[in-house]
N, C-alpha and C positions, 0 to 999 in steps of 0.2 A: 365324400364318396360313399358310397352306401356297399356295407359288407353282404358279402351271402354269408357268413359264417355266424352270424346274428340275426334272428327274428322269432318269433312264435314256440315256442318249446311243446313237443308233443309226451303225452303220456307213456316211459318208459316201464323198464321192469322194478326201476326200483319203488314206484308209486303206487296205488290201492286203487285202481282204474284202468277200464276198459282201456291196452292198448293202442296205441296212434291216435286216441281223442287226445284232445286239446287241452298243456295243464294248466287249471286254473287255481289260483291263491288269491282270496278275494282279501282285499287291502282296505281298512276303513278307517274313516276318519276320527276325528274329535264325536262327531255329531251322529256317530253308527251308520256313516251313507257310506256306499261300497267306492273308494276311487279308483283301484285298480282290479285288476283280475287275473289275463291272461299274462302269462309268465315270459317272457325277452329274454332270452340269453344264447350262449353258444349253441349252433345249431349243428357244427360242421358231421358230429357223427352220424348227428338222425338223418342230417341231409343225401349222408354215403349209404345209410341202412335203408333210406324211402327210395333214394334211387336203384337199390339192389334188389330190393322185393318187390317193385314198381314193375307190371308190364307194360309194353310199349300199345300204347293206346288208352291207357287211363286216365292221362293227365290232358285233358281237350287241348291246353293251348301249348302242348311239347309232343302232340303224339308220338314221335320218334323215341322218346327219353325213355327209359325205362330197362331192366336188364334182365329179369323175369329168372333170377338165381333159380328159385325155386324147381321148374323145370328143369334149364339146366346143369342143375346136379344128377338129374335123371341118368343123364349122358357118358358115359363110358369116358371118352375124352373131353375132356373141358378148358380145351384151346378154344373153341369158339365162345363159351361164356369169357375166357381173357379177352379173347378181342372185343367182346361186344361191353365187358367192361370199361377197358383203355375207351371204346365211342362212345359211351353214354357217361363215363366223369371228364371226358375231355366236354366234349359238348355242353352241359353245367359248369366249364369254367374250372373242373379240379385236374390238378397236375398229382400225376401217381408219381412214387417213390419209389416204390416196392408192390407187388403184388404177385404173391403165391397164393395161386388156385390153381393147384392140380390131381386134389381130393378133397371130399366133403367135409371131413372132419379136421384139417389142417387149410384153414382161411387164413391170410394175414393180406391187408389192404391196409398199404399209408398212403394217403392223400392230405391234399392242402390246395384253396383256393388261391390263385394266383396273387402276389401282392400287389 
């Protein structure tokens, strides 16, 4: 069964590159040829961060998905960003735990893809 919580690793802050490019560690052989490159590991943070800074229309084949924080912090009350977070990681398959958003500087979201 194929996890969401593994695939494609994007360029975070602890790397020397342009944020959300793609990281690459290129892997060579005996013979100096490149066999690997792009980096496979747990995704499940960047996948809760891509979905939080994601507006809804970016993504062609989810236009729905996306939770567009960034605005929403704009907003005085930020019960509509909770809900529209509960639909957009329900929808991607993640079950919250906890989530307090109800100022900008006090975020705390646990989630987990379903087992």
């Amino acid at each position: 069964m194929k996890r969401k919580d593994t695939g494609i690793q994007l360029v975070d802050s602890a790397d020397a590159a342009e944020l959300w490019d793609l990281k690459i560690e290129p892997q060579y052989n005996d013979d100096g040829m490149i066999d690997s490159g792009v980096v496979i590991d747990h995704t499940l943070y960047q996948n809760q961060a891509t979905l939080l800074a994601m507006y809804p229309g970016e993504l062609k084949s989810e236009p729905t998905l996306g939770v567009g924080l960034k605005a929403e912090l704009l907003n005085e009350n930020l019960l509509e960003a909770r809900h529209r977070v509960r639909e957009v990681f329900t929808q991607d398959g993640l079950v919250i735990k906890r989530l307090e958003l109800y100022d900008a500087e006090n975020i705390d979201i646990v989630a987990s893809y379903e087992s």
